[in-house]
KOLDRENSE-771517 format. One record per residue (C-alpha): residue number from 1; residue in three letters; x, y, z. Coordinates in Angstrom, 2 decimals. Example, Ala and Ser with C-alpha at 12.3 -4.5 7.8 and 13.67 -1.06 7.14 Angstrom:
// KOLDRENSE-771517
SITE pos code       u       v       w
SITE   1  ALA   12.30   -4.50    7.80
SITE   2  SER   13.67   -1.06    7.14
// end
This chain:
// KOLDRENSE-771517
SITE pos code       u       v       w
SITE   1  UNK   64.77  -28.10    0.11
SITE   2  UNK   66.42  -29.50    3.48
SITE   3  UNK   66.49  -33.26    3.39
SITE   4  UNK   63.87  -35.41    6.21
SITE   5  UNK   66.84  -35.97    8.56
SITE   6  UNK   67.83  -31.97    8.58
SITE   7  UNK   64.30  -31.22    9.74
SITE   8  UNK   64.26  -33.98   12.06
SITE   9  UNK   66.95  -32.81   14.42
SITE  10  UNK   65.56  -29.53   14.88
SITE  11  UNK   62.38  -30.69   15.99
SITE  12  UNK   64.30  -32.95   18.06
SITE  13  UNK   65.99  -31.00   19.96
SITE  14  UNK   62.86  -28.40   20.21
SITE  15  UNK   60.92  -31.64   22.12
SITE  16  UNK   64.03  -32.55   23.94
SITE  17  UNK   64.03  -28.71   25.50
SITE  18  UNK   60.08  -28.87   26.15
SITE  19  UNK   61.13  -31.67   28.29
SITE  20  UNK   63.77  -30.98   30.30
SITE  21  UNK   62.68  -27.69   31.16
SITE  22  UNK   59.17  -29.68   32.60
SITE  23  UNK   61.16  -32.12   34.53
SITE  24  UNK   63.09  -29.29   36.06
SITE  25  UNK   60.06  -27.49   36.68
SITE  26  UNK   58.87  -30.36   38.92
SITE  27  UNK   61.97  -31.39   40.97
SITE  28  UNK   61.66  -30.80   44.48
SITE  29  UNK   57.97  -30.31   44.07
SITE  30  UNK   56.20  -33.25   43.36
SITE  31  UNK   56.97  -36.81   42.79
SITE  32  UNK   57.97  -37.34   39.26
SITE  33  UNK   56.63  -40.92   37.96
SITE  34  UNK   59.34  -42.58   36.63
SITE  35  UNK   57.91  -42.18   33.18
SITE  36  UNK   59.38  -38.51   33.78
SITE  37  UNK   62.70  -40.02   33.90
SITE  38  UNK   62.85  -42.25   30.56
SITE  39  UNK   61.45  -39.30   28.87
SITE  40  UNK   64.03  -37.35   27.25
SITE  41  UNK   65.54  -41.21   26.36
SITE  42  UNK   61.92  -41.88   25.05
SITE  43  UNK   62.37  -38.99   22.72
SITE  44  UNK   64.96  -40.05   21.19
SITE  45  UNK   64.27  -43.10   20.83
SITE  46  UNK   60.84  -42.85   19.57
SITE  47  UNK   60.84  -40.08   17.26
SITE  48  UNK   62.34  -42.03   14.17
SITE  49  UNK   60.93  -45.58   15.39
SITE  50  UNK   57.94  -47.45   14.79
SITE  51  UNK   56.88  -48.99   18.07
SITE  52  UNK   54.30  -51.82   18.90
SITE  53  UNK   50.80  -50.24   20.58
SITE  54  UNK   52.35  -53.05   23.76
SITE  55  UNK   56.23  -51.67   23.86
SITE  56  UNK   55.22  -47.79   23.25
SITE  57  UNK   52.64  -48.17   26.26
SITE  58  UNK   54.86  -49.89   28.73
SITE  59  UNK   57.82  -47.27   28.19
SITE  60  UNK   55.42  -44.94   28.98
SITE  61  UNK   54.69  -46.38   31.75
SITE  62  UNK   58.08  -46.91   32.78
SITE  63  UNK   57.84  -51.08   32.60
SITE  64  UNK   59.97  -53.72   30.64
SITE  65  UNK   58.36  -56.67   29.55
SITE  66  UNK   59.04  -59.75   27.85
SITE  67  UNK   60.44  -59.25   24.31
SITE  68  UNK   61.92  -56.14   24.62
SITE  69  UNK   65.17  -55.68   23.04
SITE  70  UNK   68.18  -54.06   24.25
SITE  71  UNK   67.73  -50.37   23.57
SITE  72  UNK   63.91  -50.41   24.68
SITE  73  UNK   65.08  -51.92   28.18
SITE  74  UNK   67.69  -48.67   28.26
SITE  75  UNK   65.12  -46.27   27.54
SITE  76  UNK   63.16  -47.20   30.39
SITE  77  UNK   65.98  -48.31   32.81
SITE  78  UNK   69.35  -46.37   31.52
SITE  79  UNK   72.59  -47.52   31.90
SITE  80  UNK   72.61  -50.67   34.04
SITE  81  UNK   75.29  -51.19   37.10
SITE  82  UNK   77.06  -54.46   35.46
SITE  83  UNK   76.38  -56.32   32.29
SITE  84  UNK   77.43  -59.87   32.02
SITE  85  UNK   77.36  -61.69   28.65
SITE  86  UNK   77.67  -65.59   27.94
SITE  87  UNK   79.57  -67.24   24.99
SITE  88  UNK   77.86  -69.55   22.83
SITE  89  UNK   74.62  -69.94   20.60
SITE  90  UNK   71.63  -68.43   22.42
SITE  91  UNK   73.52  -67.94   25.57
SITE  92  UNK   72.08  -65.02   27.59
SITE  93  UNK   73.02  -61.43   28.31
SITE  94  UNK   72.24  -60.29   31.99
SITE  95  UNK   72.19  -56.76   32.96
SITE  96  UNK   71.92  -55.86   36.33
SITE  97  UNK   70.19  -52.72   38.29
SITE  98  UNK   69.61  -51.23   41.59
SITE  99  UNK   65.98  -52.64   43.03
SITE 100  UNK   64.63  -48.68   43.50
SITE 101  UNK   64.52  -49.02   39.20
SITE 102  UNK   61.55  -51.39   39.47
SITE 103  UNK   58.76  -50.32   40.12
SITE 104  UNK   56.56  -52.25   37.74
SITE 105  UNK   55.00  -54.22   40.58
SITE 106  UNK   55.39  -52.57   43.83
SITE 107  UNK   54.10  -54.98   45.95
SITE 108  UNK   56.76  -57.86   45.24
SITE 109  UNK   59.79  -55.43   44.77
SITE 110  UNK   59.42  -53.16   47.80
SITE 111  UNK   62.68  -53.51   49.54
SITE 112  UNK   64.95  -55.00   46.57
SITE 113  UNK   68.34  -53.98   46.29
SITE 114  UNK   68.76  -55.59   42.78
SITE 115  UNK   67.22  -56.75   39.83
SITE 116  UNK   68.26  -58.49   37.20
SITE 117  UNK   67.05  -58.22   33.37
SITE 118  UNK   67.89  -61.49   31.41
SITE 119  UNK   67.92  -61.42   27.28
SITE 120  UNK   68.45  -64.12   24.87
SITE 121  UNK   68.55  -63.67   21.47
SITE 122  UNK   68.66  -59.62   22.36
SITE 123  UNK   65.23  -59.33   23.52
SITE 124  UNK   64.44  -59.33   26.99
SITE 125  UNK   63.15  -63.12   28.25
SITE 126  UNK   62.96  -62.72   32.24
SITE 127  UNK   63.00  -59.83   34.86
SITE 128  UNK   63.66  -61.27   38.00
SITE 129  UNK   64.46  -59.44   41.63
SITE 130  UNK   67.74  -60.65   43.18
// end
C-alpha cells in the first residue's frame, strides 16, 4: 500500500493542472481577480495545512492581514521586490512590493507605487502603502 505522502503528490499535481489550464483559459479574456493569481501557490500551500476559517478566507480573497506569517503573505503576494531584516530581539522584517499587488482596499491604494508588509515575530503586524 503507497504511503499518505505518495498519494498526495499525485493529487497534487492533478489540482495544480486543473488550475493552470483555467487561468490560461481566461487570459486575455476577462479580468482574472487576483485570487486567480495566488492560486496555484494556494494549492500548494493549502493542501497539507490546516488553516484558520480568517487566513483560508482572506487568501482567497487575495488579502493579508494582521497575523499572517511569512509563507501565507507569499501565497497571496509572491516573491516581494526587496526584503530588509533588522538585528536584535523582536526587531522587524520588512518586505516590500509594487502598489498594483494591493488591492485589498482600492479606494486608499489607487495610485501606489509601493507597499510595504512589516512582520515581527514572523507574522505579519502592519501593511502600510509607501
Amino acid at each position: 500500500m503507497p504511503a499518505p505522502a505518495d498519494v498526495e503528490e499525485p493529487m497534487r499535481q492533478a489540482i495544480r493542472m486543473v488550475v493552470l489550464i483555467a487561468l490560461s483559459a481566461t487570459v486575455g479574456c476577462a479580468h482574472v481577480p487576483r485570487s486567480g493569481y495566488a492560486s496555484a501557490r494556494l494549492v500548494d500551500y493549502a493542501t497539507p495545512r490546516e488553516l484558520t476559517p480568517a487566513v483560508a478566507r482572506a487568501i482567497e480573497l487575495g488579502h493579508v492581514v494582521e497575523g499572517m506569517d511569512r509563507e501565507q503573505v507569499w501565497v497571496v503576494f509572491g516573491e516581494p521586490i526587496r526584503k530588509t531584516r533588522f538585528s536584535g530581539t523582536g526587531a522587524p522584517e520588512v518586505w516590500i512590493y509594487p502598489g498594483h499587488k494591493l488591492h485589498q482596499d482600492p479606494v486608499r491604494s489607487h495610485g501606489v507605487t509601493l507597499f510595504r508588509v512589516v512582520f515581527i515575530d514572523g507574522r505579519v503586524a502592519l501593511v502600510e502603502m509607501l
